[in-house]
Backbone as a printed PyTorch tensor [residue, N CA C, xyz], in Angstrom:
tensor([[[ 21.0970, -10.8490, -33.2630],
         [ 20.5310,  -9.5240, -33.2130],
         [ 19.0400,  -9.6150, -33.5120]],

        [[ 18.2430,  -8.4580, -33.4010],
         [ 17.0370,  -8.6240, -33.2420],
         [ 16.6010,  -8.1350, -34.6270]],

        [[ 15.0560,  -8.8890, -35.2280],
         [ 15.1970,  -8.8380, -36.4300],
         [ 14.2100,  -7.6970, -36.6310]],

        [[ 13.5450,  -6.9290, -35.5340],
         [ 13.0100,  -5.7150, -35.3690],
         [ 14.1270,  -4.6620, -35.7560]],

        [[ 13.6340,  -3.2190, -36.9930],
         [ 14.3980,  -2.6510, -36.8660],
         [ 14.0380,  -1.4660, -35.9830]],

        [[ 15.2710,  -0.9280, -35.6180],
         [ 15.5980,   0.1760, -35.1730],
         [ 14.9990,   1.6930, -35.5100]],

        [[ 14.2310,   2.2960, -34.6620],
         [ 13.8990,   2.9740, -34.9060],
         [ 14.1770,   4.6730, -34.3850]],

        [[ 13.7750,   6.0010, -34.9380],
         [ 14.1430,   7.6300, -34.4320],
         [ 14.3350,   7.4880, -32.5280]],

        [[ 13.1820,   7.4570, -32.4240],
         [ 12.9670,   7.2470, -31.0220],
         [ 14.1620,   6.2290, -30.1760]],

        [[ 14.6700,   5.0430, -30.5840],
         [ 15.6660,   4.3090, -30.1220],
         [ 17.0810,   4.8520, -29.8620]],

        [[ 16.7320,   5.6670, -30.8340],
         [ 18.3540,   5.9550, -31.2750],
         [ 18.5480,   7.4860, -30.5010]],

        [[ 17.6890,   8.3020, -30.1690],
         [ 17.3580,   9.6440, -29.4450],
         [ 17.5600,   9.2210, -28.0450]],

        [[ 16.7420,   8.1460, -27.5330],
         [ 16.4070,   7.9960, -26.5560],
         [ 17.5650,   6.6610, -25.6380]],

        [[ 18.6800,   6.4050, -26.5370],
         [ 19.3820,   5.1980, -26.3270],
         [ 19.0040,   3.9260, -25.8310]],

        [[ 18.0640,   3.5360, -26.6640],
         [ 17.3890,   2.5580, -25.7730],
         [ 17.7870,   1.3600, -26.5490]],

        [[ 19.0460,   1.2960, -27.8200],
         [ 19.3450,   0.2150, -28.1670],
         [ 21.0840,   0.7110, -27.8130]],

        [[ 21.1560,  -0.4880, -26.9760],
         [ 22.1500,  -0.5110, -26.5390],
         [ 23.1610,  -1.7620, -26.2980]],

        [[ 24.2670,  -2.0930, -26.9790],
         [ 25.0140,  -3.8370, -26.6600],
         [ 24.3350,  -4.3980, -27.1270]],

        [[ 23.5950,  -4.5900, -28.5920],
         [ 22.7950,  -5.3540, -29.4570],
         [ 21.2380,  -5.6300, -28.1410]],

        [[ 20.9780,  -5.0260, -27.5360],
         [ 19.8220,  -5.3070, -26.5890],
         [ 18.8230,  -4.4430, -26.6010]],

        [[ 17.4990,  -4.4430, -26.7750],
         [ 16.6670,  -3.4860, -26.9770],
         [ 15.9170,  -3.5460, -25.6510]],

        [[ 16.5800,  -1.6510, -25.1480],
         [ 15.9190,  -1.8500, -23.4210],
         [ 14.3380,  -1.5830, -23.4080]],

        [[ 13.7880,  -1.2890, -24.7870],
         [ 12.3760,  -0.9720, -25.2300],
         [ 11.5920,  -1.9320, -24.6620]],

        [[ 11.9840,  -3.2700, -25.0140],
         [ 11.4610,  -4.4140, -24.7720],
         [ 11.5090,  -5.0740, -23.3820]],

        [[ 12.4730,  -4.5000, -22.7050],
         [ 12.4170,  -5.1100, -21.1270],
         [ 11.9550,  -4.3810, -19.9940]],

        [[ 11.1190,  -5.0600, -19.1300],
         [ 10.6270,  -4.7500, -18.2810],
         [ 11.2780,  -3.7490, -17.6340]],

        [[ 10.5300,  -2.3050, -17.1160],
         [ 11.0690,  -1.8320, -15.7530],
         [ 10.9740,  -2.2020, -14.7320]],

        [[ 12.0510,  -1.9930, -14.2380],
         [ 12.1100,  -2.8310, -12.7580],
         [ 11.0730,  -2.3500, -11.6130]],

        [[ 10.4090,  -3.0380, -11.2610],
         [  9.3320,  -3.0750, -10.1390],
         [  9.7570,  -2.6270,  -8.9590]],

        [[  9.1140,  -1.2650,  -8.5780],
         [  9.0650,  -1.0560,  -7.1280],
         [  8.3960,  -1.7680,  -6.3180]],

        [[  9.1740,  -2.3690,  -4.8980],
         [  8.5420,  -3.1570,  -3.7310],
         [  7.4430,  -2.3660,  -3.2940]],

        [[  6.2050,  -2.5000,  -3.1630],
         [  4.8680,  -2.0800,  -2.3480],
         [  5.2200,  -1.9790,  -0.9130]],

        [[  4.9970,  -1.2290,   0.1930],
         [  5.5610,  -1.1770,   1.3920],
         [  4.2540,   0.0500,   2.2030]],

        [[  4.1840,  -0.5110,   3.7910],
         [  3.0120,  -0.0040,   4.0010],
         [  3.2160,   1.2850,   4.5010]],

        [[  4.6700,   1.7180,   4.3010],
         [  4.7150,   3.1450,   4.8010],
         [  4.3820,   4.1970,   3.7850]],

        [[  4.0100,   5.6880,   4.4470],
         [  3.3490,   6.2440,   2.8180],
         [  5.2830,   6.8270,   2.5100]],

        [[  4.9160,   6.9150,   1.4050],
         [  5.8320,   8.0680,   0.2830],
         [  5.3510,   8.9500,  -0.4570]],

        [[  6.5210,   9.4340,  -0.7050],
         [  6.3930,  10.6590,  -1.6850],
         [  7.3150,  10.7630,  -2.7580]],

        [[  6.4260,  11.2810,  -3.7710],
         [  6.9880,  11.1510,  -5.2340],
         [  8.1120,  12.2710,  -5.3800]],

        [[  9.1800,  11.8850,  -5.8220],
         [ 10.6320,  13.0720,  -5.8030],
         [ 11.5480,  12.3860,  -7.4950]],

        [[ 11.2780,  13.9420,  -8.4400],
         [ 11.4530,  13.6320,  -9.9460],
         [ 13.1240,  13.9600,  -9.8960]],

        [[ 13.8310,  13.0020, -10.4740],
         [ 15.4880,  12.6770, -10.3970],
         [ 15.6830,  13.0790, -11.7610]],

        [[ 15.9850,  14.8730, -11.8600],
         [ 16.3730,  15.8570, -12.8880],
         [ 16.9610,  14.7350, -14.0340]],

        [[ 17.9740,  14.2070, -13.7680],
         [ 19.4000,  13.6370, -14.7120],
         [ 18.5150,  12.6210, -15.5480]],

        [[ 17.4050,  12.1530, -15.1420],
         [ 16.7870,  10.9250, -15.5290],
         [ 15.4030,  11.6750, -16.4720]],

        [[ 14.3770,  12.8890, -15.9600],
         [ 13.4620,  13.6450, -16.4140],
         [ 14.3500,  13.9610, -18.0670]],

        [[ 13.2010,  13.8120, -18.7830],
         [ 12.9460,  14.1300, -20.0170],
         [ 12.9920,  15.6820, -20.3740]],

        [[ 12.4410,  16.2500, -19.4610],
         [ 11.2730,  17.7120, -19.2590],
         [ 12.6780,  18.2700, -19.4790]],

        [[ 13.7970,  18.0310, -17.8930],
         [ 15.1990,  18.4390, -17.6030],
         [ 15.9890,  18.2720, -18.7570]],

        [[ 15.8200,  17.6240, -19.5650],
         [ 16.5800,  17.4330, -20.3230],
         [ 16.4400,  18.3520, -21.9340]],

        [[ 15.2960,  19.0460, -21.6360],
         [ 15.0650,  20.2790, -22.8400],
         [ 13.7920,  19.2460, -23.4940]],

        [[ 13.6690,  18.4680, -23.8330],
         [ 12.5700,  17.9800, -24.0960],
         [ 11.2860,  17.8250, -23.7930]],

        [[ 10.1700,  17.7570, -24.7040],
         [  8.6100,  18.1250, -24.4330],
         [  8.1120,  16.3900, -23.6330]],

        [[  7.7300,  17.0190, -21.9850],
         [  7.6020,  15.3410, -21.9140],
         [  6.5620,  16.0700, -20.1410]],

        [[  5.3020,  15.9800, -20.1280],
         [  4.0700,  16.3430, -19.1520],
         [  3.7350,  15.0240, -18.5210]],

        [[  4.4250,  13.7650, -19.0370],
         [  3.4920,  12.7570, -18.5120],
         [  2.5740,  13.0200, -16.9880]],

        [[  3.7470,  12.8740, -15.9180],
         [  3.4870,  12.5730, -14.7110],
         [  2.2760,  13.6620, -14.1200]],

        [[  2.5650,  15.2350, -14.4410],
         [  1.2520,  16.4650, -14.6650],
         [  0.0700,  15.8220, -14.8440]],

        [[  0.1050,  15.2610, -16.2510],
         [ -1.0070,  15.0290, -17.0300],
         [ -1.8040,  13.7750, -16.5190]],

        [[ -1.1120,  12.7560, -15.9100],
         [ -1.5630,  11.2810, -15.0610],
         [ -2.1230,  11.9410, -13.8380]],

        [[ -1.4680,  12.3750, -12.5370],
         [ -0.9500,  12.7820, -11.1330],
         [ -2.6690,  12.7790, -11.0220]],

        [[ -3.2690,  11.7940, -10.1560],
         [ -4.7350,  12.0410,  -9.6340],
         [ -5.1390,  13.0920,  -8.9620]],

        [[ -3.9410,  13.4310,  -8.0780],
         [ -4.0820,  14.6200,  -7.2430],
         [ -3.6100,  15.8260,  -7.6980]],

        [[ -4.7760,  16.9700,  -7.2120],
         [ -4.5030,  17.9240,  -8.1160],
         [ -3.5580,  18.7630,  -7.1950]],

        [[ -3.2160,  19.1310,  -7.9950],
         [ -1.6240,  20.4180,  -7.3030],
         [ -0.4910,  19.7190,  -6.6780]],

        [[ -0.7850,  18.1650,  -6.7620],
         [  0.7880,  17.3600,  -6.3670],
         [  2.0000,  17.6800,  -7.3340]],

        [[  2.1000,  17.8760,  -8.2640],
         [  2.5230,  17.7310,  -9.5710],
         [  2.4650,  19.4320, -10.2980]],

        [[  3.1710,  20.0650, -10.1120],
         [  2.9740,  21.1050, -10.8040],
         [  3.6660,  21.5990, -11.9910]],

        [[  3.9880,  22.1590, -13.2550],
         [  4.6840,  22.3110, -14.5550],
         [  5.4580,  23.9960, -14.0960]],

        [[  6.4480,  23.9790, -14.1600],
         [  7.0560,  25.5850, -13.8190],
         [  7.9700,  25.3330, -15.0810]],

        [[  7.8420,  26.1050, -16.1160],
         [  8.9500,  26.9620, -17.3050],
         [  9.0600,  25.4030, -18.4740]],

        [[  8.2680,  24.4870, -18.0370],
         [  7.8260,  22.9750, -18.5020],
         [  8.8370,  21.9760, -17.8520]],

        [[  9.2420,  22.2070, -16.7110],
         [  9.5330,  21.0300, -15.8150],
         [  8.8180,  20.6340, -14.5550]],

        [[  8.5120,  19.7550, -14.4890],
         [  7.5430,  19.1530, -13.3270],
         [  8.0170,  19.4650, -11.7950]],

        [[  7.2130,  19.9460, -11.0710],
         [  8.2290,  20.1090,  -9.6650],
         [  7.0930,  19.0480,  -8.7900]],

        [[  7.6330,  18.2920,  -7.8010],
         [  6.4230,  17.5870,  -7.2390],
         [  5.5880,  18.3980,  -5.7170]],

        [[  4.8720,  18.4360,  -5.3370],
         [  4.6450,  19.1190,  -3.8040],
         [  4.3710,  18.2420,  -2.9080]],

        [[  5.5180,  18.1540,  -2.1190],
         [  5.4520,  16.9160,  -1.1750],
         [  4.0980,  16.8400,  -0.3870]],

        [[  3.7550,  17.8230,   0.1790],
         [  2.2780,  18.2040,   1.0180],
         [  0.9890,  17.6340,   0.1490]],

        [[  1.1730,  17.7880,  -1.0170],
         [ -0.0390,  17.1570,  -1.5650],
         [  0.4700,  16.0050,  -1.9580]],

        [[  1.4360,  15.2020,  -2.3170],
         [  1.3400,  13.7880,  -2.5600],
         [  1.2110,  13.0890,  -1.9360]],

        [[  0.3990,  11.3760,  -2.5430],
         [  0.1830,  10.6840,  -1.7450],
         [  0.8070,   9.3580,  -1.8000]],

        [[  1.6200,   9.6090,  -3.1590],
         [  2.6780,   8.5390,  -2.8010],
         [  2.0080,   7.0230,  -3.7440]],

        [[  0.8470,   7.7170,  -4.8310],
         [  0.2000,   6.8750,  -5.6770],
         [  0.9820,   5.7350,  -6.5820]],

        [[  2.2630,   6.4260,  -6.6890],
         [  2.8070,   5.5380,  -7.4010],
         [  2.2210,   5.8170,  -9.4020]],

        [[  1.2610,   6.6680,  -9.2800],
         [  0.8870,   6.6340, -11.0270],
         [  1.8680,   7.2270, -11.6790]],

        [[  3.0190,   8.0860, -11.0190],
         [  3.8010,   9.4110, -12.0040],
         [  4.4760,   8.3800, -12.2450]],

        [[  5.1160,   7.7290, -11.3810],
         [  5.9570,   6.3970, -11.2040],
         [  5.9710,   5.0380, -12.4440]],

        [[  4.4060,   5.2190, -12.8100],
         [  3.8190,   4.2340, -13.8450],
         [  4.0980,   4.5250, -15.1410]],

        [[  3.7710,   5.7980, -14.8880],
         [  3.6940,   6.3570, -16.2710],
         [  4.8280,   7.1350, -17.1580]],

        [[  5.9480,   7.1730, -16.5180],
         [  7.1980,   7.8650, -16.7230],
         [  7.5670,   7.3140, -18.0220]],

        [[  7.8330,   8.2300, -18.8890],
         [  8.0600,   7.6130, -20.1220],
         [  9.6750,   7.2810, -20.5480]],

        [[ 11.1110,   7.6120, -19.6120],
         [ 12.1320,   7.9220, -19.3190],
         [ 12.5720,   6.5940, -19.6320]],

        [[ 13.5180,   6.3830, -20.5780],
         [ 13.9220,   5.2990, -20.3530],
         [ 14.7790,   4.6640, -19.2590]],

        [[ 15.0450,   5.8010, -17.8840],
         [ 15.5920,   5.0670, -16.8620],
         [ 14.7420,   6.3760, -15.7940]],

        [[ 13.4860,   5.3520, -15.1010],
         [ 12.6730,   6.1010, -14.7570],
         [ 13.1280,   7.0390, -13.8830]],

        [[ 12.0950,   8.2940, -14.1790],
         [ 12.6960,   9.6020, -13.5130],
         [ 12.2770,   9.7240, -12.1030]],

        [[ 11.0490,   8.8240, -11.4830],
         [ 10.2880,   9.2040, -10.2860],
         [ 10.9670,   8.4510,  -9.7350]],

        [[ 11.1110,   8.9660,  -8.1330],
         [ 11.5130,   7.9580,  -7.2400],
         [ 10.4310,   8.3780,  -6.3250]],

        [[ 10.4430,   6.9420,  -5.7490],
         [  9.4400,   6.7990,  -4.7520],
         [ 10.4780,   6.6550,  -3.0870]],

        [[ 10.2580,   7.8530,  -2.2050],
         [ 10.7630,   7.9160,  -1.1980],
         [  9.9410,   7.7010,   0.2110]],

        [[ 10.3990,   7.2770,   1.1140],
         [  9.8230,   6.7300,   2.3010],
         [  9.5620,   8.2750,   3.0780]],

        [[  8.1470,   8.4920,   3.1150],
         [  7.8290,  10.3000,   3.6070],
         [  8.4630,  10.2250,   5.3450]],

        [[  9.3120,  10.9560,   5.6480],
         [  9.6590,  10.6630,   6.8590],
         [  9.2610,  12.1060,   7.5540]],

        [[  8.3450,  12.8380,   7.3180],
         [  7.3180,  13.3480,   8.3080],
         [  6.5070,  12.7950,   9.1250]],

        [[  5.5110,  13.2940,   9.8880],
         [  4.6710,  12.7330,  10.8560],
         [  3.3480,  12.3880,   9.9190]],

        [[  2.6760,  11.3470,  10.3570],
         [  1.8330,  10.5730,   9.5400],
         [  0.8740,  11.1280,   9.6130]],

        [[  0.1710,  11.8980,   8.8230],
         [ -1.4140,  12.2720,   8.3990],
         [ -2.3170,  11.5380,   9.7730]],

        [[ -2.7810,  12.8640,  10.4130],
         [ -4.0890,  11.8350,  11.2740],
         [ -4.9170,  11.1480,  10.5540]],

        [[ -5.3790,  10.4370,  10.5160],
         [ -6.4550,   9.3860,   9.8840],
         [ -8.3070,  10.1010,  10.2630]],

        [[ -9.2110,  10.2120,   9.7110],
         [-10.3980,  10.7950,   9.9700],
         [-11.0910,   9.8440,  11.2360]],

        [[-11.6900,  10.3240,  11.6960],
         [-12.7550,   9.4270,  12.4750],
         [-11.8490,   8.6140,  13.2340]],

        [[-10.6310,   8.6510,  13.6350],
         [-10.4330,   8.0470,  14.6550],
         [ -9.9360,   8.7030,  15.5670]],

        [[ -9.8910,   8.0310,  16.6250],
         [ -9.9150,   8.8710,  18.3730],
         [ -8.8580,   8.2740,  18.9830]]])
C-alpha cells in the first residue's frame, strides 16, 4: 500500500480505489487527428452535474461563448467550438467529463482561399 496518506478530496472524489491511487495515474491521452471536433460535456462524468462547484472548462475555454454556465452547469456551443482540446485538459473529473467528438458538419471555409 502506498505510504502517502489518504486524503478529504480522495475519499469524495473516489479516487482511492483497490489499494490504487487513480490521483497519481495518468489520464489517458486523446489521439490528435486532423479532422476538426467538437467539445461535448458527458453529464454522468461533470462535476457541475453532479451538484458540485466545478467552472473549470468556462473559466480555461479560449473561445469566448463556446462554453457557456446555465443554473452552474456548463453547456458547450457547438458553432463556436473549435475543438481546442483545453476544456479537455483541464477537466478536473476524475473520469474526464469532455469528450472530444469528430464535428461531422460541413468544414468551415478556410479565408483567402479560392
Amino acid at each position: 500500500m502506498n505510504s502517502r496518506a489518504i486524503s478529504r478530496r480522495d475519499l469524495l472524489f473516489g479516487r482511492f480505489r483497490n489499494g490504487v491511487r487513480r490521483a497519481l495515474l495518468p489520464k489517458p491521452a486523446v489521439p490528435a487527428t486532423d479532422a476538426p471536433t467538437t467539445a461535448v460535456i458527458q453529464g454522468r462524468h461533470c462535476l457541475a452535474y453532479r451538484g458540485l462547484m466545478c467552472s473549470t472548462c468556462y473559466e480555461r475555454c479560449p473561445e469566448p461563448g463556446a462554453i457557456a454556465m446555465e443554473r452552474g452547469i456548463p453547456r458547450v456551443n457547438a458553432d463556436l467550438c473549435t475543438g481546442c482540446r483545453v476544456c479537455h485538459d483541464v477537466c478536473p473529473a476524475p473520469t474526464n467529463a469532455v469528450l472530444l467528438i469528430k464535428d461531422r458538419r460541413a468544414p468551415k471555409p478556410q479565408e483567402g482561399v479560392r
